[in-house]
C-alpha atoms as one frame of an Amber mdcrd trajectory, in Angstrom:
protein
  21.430  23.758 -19.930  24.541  25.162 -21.169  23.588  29.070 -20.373  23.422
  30.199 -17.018  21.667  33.016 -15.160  23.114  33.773 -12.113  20.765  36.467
 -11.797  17.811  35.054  -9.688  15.558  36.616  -7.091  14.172  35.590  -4.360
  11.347  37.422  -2.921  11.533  36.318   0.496  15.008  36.970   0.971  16.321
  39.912   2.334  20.275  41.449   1.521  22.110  44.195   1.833  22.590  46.582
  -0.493  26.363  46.155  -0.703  28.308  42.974  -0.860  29.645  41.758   2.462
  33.053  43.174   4.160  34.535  39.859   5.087  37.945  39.790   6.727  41.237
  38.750   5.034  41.337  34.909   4.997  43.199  32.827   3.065  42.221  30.832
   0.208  42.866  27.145   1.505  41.105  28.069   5.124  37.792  26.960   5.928
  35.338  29.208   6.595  31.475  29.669   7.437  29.029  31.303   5.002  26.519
  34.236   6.272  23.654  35.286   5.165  24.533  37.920   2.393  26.962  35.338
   0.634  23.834  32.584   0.136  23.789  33.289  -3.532  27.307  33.216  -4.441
  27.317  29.677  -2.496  24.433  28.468  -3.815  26.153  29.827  -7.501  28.457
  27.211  -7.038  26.617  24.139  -5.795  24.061  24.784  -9.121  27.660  24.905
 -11.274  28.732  21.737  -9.359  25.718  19.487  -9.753  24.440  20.953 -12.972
  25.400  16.921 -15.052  24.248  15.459 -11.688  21.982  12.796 -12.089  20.266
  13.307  -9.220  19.906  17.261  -9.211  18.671  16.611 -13.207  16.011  14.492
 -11.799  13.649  16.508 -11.138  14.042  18.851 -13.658  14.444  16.612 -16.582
  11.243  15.379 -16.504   8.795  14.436 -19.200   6.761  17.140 -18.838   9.196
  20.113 -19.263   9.138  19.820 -22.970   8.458  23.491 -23.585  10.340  24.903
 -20.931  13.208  26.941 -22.017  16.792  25.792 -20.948  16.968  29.111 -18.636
  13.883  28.124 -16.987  15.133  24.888 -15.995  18.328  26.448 -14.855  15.950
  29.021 -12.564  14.551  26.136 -11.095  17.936  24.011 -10.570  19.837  27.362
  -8.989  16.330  28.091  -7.078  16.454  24.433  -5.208  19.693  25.552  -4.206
  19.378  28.871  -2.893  16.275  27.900  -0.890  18.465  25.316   0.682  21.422
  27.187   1.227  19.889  30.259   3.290  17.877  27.825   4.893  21.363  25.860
   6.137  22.378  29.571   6.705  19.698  30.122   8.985  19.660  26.707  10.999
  22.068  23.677  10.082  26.738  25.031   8.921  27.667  26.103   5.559  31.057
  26.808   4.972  33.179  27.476   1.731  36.955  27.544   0.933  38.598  29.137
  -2.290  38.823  32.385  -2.863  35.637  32.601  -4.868  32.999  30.479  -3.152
  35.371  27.366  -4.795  33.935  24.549  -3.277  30.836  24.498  -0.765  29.768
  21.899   1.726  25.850  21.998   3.752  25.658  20.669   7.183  23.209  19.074
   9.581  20.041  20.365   9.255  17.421  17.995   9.290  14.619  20.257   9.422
  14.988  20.670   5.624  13.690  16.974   5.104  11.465  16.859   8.134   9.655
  20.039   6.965   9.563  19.701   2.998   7.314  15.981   3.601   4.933  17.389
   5.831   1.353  19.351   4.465  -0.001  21.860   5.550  -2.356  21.025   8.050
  -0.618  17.764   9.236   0.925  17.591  13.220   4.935  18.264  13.021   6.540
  15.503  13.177   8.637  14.395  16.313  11.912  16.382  17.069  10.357  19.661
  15.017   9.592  22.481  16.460   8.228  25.228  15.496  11.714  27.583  15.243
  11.961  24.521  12.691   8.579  25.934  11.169   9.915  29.359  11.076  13.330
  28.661   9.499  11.953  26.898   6.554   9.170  30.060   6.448  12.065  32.708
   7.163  14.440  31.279   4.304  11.509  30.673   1.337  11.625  26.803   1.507
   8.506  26.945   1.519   7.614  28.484  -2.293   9.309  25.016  -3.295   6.467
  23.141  -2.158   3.356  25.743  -2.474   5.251  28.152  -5.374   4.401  25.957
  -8.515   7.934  26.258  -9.137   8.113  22.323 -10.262   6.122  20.649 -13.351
   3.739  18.311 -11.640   6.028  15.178 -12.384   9.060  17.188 -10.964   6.982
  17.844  -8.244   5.736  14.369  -7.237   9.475  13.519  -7.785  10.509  15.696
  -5.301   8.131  15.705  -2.660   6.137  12.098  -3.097   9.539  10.268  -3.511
  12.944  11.906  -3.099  12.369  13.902   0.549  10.444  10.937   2.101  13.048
   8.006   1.015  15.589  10.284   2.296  14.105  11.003   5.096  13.184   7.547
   5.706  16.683   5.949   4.989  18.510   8.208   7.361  16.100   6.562  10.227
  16.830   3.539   8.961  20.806   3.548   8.842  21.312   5.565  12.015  18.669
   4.711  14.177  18.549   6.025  17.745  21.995   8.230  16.146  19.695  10.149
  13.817  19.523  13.191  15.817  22.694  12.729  17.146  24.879  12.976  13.563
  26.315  15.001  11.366  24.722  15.055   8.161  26.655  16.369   5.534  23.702
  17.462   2.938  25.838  18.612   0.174  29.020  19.410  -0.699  30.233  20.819
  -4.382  33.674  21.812  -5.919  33.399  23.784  -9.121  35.080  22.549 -12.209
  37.870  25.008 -12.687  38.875  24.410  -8.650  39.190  20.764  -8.327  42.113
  18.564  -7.743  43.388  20.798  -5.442  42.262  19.469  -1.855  39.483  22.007
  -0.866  36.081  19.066  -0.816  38.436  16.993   1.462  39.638  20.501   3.892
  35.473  20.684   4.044  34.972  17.426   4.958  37.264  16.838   7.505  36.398
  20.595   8.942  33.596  18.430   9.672  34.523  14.959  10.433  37.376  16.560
  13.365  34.660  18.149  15.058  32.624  14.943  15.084  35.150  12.873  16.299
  35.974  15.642  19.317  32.013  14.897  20.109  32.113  11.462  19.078  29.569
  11.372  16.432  28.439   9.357  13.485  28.837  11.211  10.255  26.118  10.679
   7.585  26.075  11.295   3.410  24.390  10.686   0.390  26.574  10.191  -2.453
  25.261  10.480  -6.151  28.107  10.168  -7.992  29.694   6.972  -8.552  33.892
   8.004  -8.070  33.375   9.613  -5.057  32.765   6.736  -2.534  36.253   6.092
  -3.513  36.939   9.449  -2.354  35.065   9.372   0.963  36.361   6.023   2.329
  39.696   7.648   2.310  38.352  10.084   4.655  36.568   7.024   6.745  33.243
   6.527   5.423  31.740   3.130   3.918  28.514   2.610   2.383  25.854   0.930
   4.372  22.918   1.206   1.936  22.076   1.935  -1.776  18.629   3.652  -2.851
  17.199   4.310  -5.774  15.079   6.942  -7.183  12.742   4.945  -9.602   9.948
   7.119 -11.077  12.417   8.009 -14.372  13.019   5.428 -17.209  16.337   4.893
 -15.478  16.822   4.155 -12.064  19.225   6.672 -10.556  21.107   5.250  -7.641
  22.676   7.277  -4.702  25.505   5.472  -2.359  24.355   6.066   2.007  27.592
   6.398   3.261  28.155   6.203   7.242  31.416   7.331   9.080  31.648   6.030
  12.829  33.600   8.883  15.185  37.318   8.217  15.372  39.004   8.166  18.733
  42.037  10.252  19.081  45.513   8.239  19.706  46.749   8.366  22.729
């Protein structure tokens, strides 16, 4: 998976013509991604969790065995970019560097809520359906019903990954579910790390949770980072694991209770 193609489509994706005119704004500052930027920010989550074992996991899966490293690149970056515009559309995504560097998702729960229900089935509590029409509006939807998966990546996906998630968030936070910030992803390209921008993302969002005295709620996949993110006040309350590969693949759910100013 060494070659990349940037160059995906999505059909139900509409840009402009012309890349965006964004205002002057420095390369350390924080800032929120629109709609005509969701490929270059999805570009650099797929670059960030390309070796990530939990990304790989439904890709690298024992039934891909003729599928060409590009293709399972297409589908990696296509995960991505569905999930991006559909953060875009309802949930924060903001960026810092001054080439899409590093890029954190934020709080939207529809994504999991929507992907584990069928067609057919009632919505399930707290979705509505502007929730319906997001996931519709932004292509989530081709991920479940667009054969883009092999059928094991598929079951992976949907049968196993969405629901624990789903499921463990409930869990942990309880009657606070609805009430957190849930940071979904955040990604620093190799080239731009070491140099503070994951952190400036994270505590974009952990200030405005403490100023409205939330929880704050992650999933982390890689092993060295809980390190990280206890420096910034979170502690792991739970460990998962995704057990439908020969090896388990374990994710760390990490909890940050609101901070109260000093006086």
């Amino acid at each position: 998976m060494e070659k990349i193609n940037p160059a995906i489509t999505i059909e139900s994706m509409q840009l402009t013509s012309s890349p965006p005119k964004l205002p002057p704004i420095a390369d350390d500052q924080v800032r929120v991604v629109g709609k005509s930027e969701y490929k270059a920010a999805a570009l650099c989550l797929a670059e960030a969790f390309k070796d990530d074992d939990v990304a790989m996991y439904f890709v690298e899966t024992g039934d891909v065995g003729r599928w060409t490293p590009e293709k399972k690149w297409e589908l990696h970056l296509s995960i991505l970019e569905y999930l991006v515009y559909g953060h875009i559309l309802k949930g924060l995504v903001t960026t810092i560097g001054p080439n899409y560097d590093c890029v954190a998702l934020c709080d939207a729960d529809m994504v999991l809520k929507y992907l584990i229900v069928e067609i057919g089935d009632r919505m399930p509590p707290g979705q509505n359906m502007e929730d319906l029409l997001t996931c519709f509006r932004s292509g989530m939807w081709r991920l479940q019903y667009g054969f883009k998966f092999s059928p094991e990546g598929y079951k992976r996906y949907f049968r196993e990954f969405m629901p624990l998630l789903h499921e463990t968030k409930h869990e942990v936070l309880g009657d606070l579910e609805d009430e957190s910030w849930y940071l979904v992803y955040i990604g620093t390209k190799l080239k731009a790390r070491g140099k503070g921008y994951a952190r400036a993302l994270i505590e974009s969002v952990t200030r405005e949770a403490d100023a409205e005295n939330r929880y704050c709620y992650l999933e982390s996949s890689n092993g060295i980072n809980p390190k990280i993110y206890r420096k910034l006040g979170f502690e792991i309350t739970k460990k998962i694991h995704l057990i439908r590969a020969a090896k388990p693949v374990e994710l760390d759910i990490m909890v940050r209770k609101p901070v109260k100013p000093a006086v």
